[in-house]
Structure formats: C-alpha cells, structure tokens
N, C-alpha and C positions, 0 to 999 in steps of 0.2 A: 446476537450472533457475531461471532471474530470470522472476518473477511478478509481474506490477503487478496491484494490490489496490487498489479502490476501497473507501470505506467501511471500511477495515483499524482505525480504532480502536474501531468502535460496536460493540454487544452481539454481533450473527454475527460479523462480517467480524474482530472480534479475536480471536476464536475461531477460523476459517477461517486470520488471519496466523499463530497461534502454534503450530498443527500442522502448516501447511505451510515451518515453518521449523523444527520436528521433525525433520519428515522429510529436513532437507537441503535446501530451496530458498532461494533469495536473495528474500528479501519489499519488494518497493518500494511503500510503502501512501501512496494517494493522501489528504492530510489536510487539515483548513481551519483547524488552530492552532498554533501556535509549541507550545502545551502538549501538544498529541495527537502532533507531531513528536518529542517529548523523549520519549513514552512510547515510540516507536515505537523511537528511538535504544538506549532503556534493555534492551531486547528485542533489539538485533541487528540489527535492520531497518533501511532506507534507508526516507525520508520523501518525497513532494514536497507540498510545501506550497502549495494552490490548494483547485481546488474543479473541476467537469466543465465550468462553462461557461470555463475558462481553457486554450483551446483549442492556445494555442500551448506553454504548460507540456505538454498534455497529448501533443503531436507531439513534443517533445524525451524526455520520460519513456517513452513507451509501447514507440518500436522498439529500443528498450535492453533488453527485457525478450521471454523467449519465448513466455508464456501472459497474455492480459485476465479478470480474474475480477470480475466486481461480484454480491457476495451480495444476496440478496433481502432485501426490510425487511421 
C-alpha cells in the first residue's frame, strides 16, 4: 500500500514511517528540509518536500498514495 505520511521525520510520525515500511508499505513522508528528505531517502522512503499549507505539492503527492495518515504531536 503507498501511504503519505505527514510529520514522517518528527519523534511519532518516524516511528509510525519505519514500521509501516516493515511491514511492506511504500512510505511518502510529507518533509520541510532537504536534510529530513535525505533521512527519509536513507530508509527507503519517498520524500515530498514542502510543508501542509503547499497546497498544490500536496494535490500532486496525495492521489498517488492509498492511505492519509498525519500522527498526533
């Protein structure tokens, strides 16, 4: 399943990308640094690199993907 994951590099949400990419999912974690991209990369995972108010990134990333998950802070 392709998963877009907000929040996928902060203390939950990278916790939430690395099991759900245990178990076999495609993790596209939504990031706001070239540098949280690279960790993301280094892990297997696809990046988009923006932020929630980058509205139209988020229309091109989102229907690519089967499941929206944004963890709690």
């Amino acid at each position: 399943m392709n998963i877009f994951l907000t929040r996928a590099t902060g203390y939950i949400g990278s916790i939430v990308a690395r099991r759900l990419k245990e178990t076999g999912h495609n993790v596209f974690g939504l990031t706001r640094s070239e540098a949280s991209a690279q960790k993301l990369k280094a892990l297997e995972m696809e990046s988009v690199l923006g932020t929630l108010q980058d509205r139209e990134k988020l229309k091109i990333a989102a229907p690519s993907c089967d499941h929206l998950h944004k963890p709690q802070s």
